[in-house]
C-alpha positions in Angstrom: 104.6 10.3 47.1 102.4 13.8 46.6 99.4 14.2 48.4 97.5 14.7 44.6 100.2 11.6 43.4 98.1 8.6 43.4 94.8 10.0 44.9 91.2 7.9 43.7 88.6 9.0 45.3 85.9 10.4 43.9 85.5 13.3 42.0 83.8 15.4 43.9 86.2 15.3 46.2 89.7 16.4 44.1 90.5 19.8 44.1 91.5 22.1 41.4 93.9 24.7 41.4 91.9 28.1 40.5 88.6 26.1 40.9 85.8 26.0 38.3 85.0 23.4 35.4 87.7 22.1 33.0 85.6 24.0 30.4 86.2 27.1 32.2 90.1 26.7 33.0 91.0 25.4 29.6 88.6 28.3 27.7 86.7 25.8 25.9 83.1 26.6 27.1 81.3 30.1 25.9 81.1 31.5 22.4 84.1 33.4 20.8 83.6 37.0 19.3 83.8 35.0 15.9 80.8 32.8 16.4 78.8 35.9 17.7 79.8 38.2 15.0 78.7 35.2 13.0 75.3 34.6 14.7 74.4 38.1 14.4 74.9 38.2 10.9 72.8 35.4 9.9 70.0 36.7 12.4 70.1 40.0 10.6 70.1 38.3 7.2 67.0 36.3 8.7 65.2 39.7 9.8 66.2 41.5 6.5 64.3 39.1 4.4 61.0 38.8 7.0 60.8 42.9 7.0 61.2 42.8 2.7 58.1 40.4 2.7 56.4 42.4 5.1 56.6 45.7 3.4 55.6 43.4 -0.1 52.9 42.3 1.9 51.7 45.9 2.9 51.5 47.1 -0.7 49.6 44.0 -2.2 47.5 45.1 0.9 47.2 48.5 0.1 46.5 47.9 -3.8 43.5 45.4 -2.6 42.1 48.0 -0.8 42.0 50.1 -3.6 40.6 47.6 -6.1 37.7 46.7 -3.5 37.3 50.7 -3.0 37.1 51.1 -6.6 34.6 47.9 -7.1 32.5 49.6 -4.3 32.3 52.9 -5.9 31.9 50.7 -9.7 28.7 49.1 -7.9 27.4 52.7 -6.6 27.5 54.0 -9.9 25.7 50.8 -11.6 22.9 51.0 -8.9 22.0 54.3 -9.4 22.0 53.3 -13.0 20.0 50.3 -12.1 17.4 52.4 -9.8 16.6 55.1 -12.6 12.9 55.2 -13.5 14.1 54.4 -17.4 18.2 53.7 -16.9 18.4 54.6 -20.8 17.6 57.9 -20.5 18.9 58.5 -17.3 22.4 58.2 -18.6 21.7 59.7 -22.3 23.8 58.2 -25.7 26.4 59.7 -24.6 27.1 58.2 -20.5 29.7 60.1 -18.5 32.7 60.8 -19.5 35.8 59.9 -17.0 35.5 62.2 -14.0 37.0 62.5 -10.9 34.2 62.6 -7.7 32.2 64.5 -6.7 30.1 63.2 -9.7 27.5 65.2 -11.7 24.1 64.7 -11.6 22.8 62.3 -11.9 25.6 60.9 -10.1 25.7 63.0 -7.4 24.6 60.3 -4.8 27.4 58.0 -5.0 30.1 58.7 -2.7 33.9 57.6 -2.3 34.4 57.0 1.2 38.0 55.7 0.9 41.2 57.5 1.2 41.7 56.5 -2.7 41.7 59.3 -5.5 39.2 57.3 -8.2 37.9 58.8 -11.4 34.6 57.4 -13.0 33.3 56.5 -16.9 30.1 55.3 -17.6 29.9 54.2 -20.9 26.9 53.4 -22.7 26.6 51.1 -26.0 23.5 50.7 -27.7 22.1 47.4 -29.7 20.5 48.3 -33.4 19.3 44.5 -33.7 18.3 44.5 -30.1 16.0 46.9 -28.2 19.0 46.5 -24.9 22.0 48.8 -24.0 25.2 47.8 -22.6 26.1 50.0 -19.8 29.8 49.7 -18.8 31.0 50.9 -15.2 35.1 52.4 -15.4 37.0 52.9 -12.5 40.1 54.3 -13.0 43.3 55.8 -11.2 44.3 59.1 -12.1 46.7 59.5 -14.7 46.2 55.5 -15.9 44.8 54.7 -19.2 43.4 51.1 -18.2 40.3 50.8 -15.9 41.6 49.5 -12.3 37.6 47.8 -12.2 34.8 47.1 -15.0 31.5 46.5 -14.3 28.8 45.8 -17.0 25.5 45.4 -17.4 22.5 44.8 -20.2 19.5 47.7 -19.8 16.0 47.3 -22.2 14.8 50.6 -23.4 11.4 49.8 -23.5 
C-alpha cells in the first residue's frame, strides 16, 4: 500500500501536489473575463442613468434660478410702483412697454443682479366703474412671447 493509499488523518495534515486550495487547482475560484465584462457593463449602465438624472437635475436647477431671478426683478419693479408718491401717475396710461434692463426712468432703480438676460412690461389697466388700476408686472425671456413671471396688483387713483 502507497503512503497517500489509505491515509486518515486530518486535513491539515495531507499534502497536495502543486499546493493551494482545491478552488485554486481545479480553477473554480476567481471571476472569468465573462463575468467581468459583464459586471462592468451593468455598472456603466448604472452610472449612465445616475449622470442623465444629474444633468436633468442641473437644468430644472438652472430654470428655478431663473424663475426666482425673474420673480425678484417682478417684485423690484412692483415696489417702486408701490413707493411712488401717486403709483397712477407714476407709470402713466400707457405703463412700460417690454424692455430689456437697464430700465427707463422711472425704473432706473431696479437692478438685475443675476446672470439671466430678463426683459420687463408694466402694464397698466384702468377701472371706469371703479376709481382702482390694475397694475400688471411681466417678466419675460428674450425672444418668448409668454411672461416667465406675473405679478399684479390693485392701485386707487385718488
Amino acid at each position: 500500500m502507497g503512503r497517500h493509499a489509505g491515509t486518515t488523518g486530518p486535513p491539515s495534515r495531507r499534502r497536495r501536489v502543486g499546493g493551494g486550495t482545491p478552488e485554486a487547482v481545479s480553477g473554480a475560484g476567481g471571476f472569468t473575463l465573462l463575468e467581468l465584462l459583464v459586471s462592468l457593463y451593468l455598472l456603466s449602465a448604472i452610472a449612465l442613468f445616475i449622470l442623465q438624472v444629474f444633468i436633468a437635475g442641473l437644468f430644472h436647477t438652472g430654470r428655478a434660478n431663473e424663475r426666482a431671478a425673474a420673480t425678484m426683478l417682478a417684485s423690484q419693479v412692483m415696489e417702486q410702483v408701490r413707493a411712488s408718491v401717486n403709483p397712477y401717475t407714476m407709470v402713466g396710461f400707457t405703463g412700460l412697454a417690454r424692455s430689456p434692463l437697464p430700465l427707463p426712468a422711472p425704473y432706473d432703480a431696479v437692478q438685475n443682479p443675476s446672470p439671466y438676460p430678463l426683459e420687463v412690461a408694466v402694464v397698466v389697466a384702468p377701472d371706469d366703474a371703479l376709481t382702482l388700476r390694475t397694475v400688471t408686472v411681466q417678466v419675460f425671456r428674450p425672444g418668448q412671447a409668454t411672461p416667465l413671471v406675473t405679478l399684479g396688483t390693485l392701485l386707487d387713483d385718488n
